[in-house]
C-alpha positions in Angstrom: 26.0 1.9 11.7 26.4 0.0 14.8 24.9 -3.2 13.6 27.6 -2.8 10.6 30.2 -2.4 13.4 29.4 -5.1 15.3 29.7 -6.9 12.4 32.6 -6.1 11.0 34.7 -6.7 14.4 32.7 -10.4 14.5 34.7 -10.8 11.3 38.0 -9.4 12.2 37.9 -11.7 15.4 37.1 -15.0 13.5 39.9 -14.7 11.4 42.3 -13.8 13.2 41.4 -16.7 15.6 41.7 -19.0 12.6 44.8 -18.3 11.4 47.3 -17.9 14.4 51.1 -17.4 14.9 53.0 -18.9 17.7 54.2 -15.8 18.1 51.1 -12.8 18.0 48.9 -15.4 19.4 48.7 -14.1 23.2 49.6 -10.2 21.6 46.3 -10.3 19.5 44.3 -12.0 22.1 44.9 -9.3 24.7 44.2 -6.5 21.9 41.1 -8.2 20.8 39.9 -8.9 24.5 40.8 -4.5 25.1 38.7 -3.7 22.0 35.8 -6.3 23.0 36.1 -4.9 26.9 36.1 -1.2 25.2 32.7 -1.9 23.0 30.9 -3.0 25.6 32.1 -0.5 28.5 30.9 1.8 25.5 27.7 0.2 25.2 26.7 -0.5 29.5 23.7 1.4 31.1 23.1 2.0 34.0 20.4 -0.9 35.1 19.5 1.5 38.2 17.9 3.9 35.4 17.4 0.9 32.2 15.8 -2.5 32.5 16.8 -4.3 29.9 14.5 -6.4 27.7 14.1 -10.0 29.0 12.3 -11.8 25.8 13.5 -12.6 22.2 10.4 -12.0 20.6 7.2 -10.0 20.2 3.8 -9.6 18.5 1.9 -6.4 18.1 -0.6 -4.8 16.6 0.1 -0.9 15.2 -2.0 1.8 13.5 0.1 4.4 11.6 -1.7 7.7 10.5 0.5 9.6 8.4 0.2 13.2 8.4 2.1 16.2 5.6 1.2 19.7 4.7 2.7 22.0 2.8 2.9 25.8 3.0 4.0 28.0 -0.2 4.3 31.7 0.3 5.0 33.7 -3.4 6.5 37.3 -3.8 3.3 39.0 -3.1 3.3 37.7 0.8 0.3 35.4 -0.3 -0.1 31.9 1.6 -1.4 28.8 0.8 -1.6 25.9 2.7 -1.9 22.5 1.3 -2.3 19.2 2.5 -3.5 15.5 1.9 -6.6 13.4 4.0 -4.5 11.7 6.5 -4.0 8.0 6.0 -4.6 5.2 8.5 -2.6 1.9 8.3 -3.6 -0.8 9.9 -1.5 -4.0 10.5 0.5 -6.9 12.9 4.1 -6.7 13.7 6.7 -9.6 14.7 9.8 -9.1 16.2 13.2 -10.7 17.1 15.2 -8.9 19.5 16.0 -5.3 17.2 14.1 -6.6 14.0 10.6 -5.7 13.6 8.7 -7.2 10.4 5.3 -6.1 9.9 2.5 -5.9 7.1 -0.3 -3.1 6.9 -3.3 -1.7 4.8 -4.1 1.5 4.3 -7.6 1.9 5.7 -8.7 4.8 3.7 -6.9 4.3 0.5 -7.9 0.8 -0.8 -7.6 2.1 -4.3 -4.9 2.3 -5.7 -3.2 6.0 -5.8 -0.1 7.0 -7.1 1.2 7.9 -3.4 4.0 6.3 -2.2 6.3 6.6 1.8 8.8 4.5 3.5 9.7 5.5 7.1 12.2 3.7 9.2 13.6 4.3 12.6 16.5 2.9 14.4 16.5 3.7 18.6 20.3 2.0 19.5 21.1 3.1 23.2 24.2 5.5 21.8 22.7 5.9 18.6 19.6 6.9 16.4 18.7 7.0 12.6 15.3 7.9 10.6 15.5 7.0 6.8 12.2 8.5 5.3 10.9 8.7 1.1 7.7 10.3 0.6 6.4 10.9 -2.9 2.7 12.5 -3.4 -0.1 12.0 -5.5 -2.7 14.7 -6.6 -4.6 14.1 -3.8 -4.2 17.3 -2.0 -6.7 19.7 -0.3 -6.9 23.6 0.4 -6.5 23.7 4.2 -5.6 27.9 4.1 -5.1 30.7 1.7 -4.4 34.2 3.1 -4.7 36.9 -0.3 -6.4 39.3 2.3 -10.0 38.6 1.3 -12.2 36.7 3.4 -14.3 35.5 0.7 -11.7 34.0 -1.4 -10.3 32.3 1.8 -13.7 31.0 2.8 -14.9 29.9 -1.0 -11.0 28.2 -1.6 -11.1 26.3 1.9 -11.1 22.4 1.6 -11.6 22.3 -2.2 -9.9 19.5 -3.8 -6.5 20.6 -5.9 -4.5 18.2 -8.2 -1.8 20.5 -9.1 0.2 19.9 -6.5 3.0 16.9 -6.3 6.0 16.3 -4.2 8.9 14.5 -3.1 11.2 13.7 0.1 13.7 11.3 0.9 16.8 11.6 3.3 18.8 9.9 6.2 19.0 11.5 10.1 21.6 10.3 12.3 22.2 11.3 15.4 24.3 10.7 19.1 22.7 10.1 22.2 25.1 11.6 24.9 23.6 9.8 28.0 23.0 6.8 27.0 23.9 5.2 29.9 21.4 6.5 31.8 18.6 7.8 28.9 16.8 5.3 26.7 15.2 6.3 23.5 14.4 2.2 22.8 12.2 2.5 26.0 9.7 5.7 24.7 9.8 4.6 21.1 10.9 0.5 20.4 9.4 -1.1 24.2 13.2 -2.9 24.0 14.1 -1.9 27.1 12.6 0.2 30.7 12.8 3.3 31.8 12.9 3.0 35.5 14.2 6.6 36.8 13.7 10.1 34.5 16.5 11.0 32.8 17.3 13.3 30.1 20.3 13.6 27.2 21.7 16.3 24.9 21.6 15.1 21.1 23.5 16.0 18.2 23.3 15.2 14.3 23.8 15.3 11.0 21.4 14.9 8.1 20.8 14.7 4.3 17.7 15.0 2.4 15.9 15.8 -1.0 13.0 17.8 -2.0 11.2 18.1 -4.8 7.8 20.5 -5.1 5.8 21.2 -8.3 3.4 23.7 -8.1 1.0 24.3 -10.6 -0.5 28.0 -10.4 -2.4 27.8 -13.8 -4.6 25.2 -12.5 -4.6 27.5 -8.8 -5.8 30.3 -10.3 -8.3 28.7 -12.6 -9.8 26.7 -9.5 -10.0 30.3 -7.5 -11.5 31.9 -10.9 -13.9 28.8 -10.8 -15.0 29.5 -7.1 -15.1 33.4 -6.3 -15.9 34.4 -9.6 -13.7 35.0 -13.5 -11.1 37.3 -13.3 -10.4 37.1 -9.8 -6.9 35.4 -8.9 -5.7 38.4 -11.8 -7.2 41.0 -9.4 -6.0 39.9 -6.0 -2.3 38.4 -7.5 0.2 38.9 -10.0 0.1 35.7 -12.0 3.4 35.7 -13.7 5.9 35.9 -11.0 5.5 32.9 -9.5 7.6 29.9 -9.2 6.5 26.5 -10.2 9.4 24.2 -9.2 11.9 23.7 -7.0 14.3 20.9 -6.7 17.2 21.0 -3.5 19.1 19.1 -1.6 19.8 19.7 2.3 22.9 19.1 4.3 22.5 19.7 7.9 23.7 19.7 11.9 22.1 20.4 15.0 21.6 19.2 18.2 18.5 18.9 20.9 17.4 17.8 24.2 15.2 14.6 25.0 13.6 13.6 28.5 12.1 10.5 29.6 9.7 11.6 32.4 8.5 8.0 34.7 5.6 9.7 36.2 4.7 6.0 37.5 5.4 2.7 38.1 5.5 1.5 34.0 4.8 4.3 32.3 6.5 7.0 30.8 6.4 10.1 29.5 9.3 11.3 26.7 9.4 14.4 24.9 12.4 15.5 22.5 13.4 18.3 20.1 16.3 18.4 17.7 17.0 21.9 15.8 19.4 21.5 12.9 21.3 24.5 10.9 20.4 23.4 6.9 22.3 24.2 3.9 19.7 24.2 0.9 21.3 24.2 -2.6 19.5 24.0 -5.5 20.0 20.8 -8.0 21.6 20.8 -11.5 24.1 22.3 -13.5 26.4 24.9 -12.2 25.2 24.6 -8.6 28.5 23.5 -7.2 28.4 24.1 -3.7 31.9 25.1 -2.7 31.4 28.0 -5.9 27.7 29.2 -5.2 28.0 29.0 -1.1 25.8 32.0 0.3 25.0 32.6 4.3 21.6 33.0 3.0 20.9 29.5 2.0 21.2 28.5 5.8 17.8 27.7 7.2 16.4 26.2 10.6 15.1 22.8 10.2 13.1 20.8 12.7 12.9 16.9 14.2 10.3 16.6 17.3 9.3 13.2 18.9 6.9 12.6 21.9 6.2 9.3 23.4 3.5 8.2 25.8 4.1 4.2 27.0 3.2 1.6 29.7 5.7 -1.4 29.7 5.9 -4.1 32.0 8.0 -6.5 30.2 5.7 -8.9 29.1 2.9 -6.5 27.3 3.2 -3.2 26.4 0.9 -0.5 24.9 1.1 2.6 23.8 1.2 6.0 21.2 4.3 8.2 20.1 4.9 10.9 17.0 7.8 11.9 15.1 7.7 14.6 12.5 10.2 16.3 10.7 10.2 19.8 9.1 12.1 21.9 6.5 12.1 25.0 5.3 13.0 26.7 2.2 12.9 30.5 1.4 14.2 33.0 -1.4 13.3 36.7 -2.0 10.2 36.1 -3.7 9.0 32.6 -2.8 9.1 30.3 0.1 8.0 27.0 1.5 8.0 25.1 4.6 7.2 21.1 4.5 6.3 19.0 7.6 5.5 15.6 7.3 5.3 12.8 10.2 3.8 9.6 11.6 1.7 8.8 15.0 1.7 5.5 16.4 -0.9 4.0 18.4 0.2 -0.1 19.1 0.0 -2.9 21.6 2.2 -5.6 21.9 3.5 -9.2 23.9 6.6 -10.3 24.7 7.6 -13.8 24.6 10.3 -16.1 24.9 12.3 -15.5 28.0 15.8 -15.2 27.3 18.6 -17.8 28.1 20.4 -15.5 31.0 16.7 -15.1 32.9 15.3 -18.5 32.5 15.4 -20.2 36.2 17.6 -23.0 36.9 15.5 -26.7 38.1 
C-alpha cells in the first residue's frame, strides 16, 4: 500500500507540473512541496536507533523449511493431530533496493505432488503485510491421537493418511507505531540496522480463507487396519462427525515487537500479534450482518522471531513467522498453524550515489 502511494502522488506531481496556470502555479507548488515535506517527515527514523541501507543490490543464498499441522477435535473430545514431512527449499536470491527475486527447489519433494504455497512478506518502516496460499496434498502423517487408549495412540502414531486435504489463503496488514525508532526491515529484510533496542506496539487487520476436508471413513478404516476390526466403532461414535468445513475470517488485533542489539551487529527480535477473528461459514444464507453470533469470535495468532548479524556489506542469519487460526463449534473444532523458517546469507553491493566518496 505504500509503494501504491508513493506512486500515485509521483503521478499527481508530474502532471500537475506539466500542465500549469499562471495563476495556481506558486499555490500548487507550495501545496505539493507541504505534502512531499509531510511524506517524508512521516517516513524519517531516527539514524541514532536505524542505519540505513547503503547498497542497491544484493545476492543471497536462503533455505526455507516449511512447517503446517493440523489439529481436529470431534464431539466426543477426541484429538487428532495431523501434519505433513516438512519441506526444505533450497535456492539464490537477487535484490534491488525492496525487490527480492529468487528461484528454489524443493529438496525433499523432487516429484511432483499436488502441493502447492506462496508466502510473501512486506517489512516497510510504518508498515507490514504477509500474503500467504497454501493448498495440501495427501501427504499427511499421524503425529497424535488422544481416544484414551494408549494402544491405539501408539499403533496410529506416524502412519501415513491420505484423507486429509486443505486450503489457506489470506492478506495481513498491519502499523508499526515506532517506526522511527523500531525496524522490522532490520530483523527480517537486512535493509536497514538496528543500532540501539527498541520496541513498537502493532496493530492490524486481516482476511483469510480455509478450507479442511476430513475424511473419517478412510480414519477409521486405517485405525481398524492397525489395532484390530471393529475398533474405531468401539472407542468413537462414527456418525457424528464433520467432514468439511469451508470459512472465511475477518480480523483485528494488535501486538508488541522488540529488537534486542545484544552486540555490536547482531540482533535479537522477538514479536507477537493476537487478533480477535470473526469466522463465518461460506455459501448460501450465511450473510454476515443476519447470522452474526458472539460465539463465532475466536483468538487468532501471528509470532515472528529473528536472529541476525549485519554489517552492511554481508549479512547472515535465521528468522520464523507462523501464523495460527482457530475454529470451534459445539461438537467439532480445529486449530491450523502453518509457517516458514529462514536460514540465509547474503552480500551487498553497489554503494549508493549519496555514500560514494568524492575524488
Amino acid at each position: 500500500m505504500c509503494a501504491i502511494s508513493i506512486m500515485l502522488l509521483l503521478a499527481i506531481t508530474s502532471s500537475v507540473g506539466f500542465y500549469p496556470t499562471s495563476d495556481s502555479t506558486a499555490a500548487t507548488k507550495k501545496k505539493l512541496s507541504s505534502f512531499r515535506r509531510m511524506v517524508r517527515n512521516f517516513s524519517r527514523v531516527d539514524t541514532n536507533y536505524i542505519e540505513p541501507q547503503k547498497f542497491n543490490f544484493t545476492v543471497m543464498l536462503q533455505n526455507t523449511i516449511s512447517f503446517e499441522g493440523y489439529t481436529l477435535r470431534t464431539n466426543d473430545n477426541h484429538k487428532v493431530v495431523l501434519a505433513p514431512k516438512p519441506s526444505y527449499k533450497l535456492g539464490p536470491y537477487f535484490g534491488w533496493r525492496f525487490i527480492f527475486l529468487g528461484y528454489t527447489i524443493d529438496l525433499k519433494h523432487l516429484k511432483s505432488e499436488a502441493r502447492e504455497a506462496l508466502d510473501f512478506s512486506l517489512y516497510a518502516p510504518q508498515v507490514g503485510l504477509d500474503i500467504f496460499f497454501r493448498k495440501s496434498g495427501k501427504n499427511y502423517l499421524i503425529n497424535r491421537v488422544d481416544y484414551g487408549n494408549r494402544f491405539i495412540e501408539k499403533a496410529m502414531k506416524s502412519h501415513s493418511f491420505n484423507g486429509f486435504e486443505t486450503s489457506e489463503s489470506g492478506i495481513n496488514a498491519y502499523y508499526i507505531f515506532n517506526h522511527s525508532k523500531f525496524s522490522y526491515p532490520a530483523a527480517y529484510s537486512q535493509s536497514t540496522i538496528q543500532r540501539r533496542s527498541a520496541g513498537s506496539a502493532l496493530a492490524g487487520i486481516s482476511y483469510s480463507k480455509h478450507k479442511l476436508n476430513m475424511d473419517w471413513d478412510k480414519f477409521h478404516n486405517l485405525m481398524d487396519d492397525v489395532a484390530g476390526s471393529g475398533t474405531a466403532q468401539e472407542v468413537s461414535d462414527t456418525t457424528m462427525h464433520f467432514t468439511k468445513i469451508d470459512y472465511s475470517d475477518i480480523s483485528i488485533g494488535g501486538g508488541y515487537a522488540y529488537n534486542w542489539v545484544f552486540a555490536h551487529n547482531w540482533l535479537f527480535d522477538l514479536s507477537l500479534q493476537l487478533a480477535l477473528g470473526y469466522k463465518q461459514l461460506s455459501g448460501k444464507g450465511n450473510d454476515f450482518f443476519r447470522n452474526f453470533n458472539f460465539k463465532n469470535i475466536m483468538l487468532d495468532g501471528v509470532s515472528r522471531v529473528g536472529l541476525v548479524w549485519n554489517n552492511m556489506r554481508w549479512y547472515s542469519g535465521a528468522s520464523a513467522v507462523f501464523h495460527s487460526y482457530n475454529y470451534h463449534k459445539s461438537n467439532f473444532s480445529a486449530n491450523t498453524m502453518f509457517g516458514n523458517v529462514y536460514i540465509y546469507a547474503g552480500y551487498n553491493f553497489g554503494l549508493k550515489k549519496q555514500y560514494r566518496k568524492k575524488r
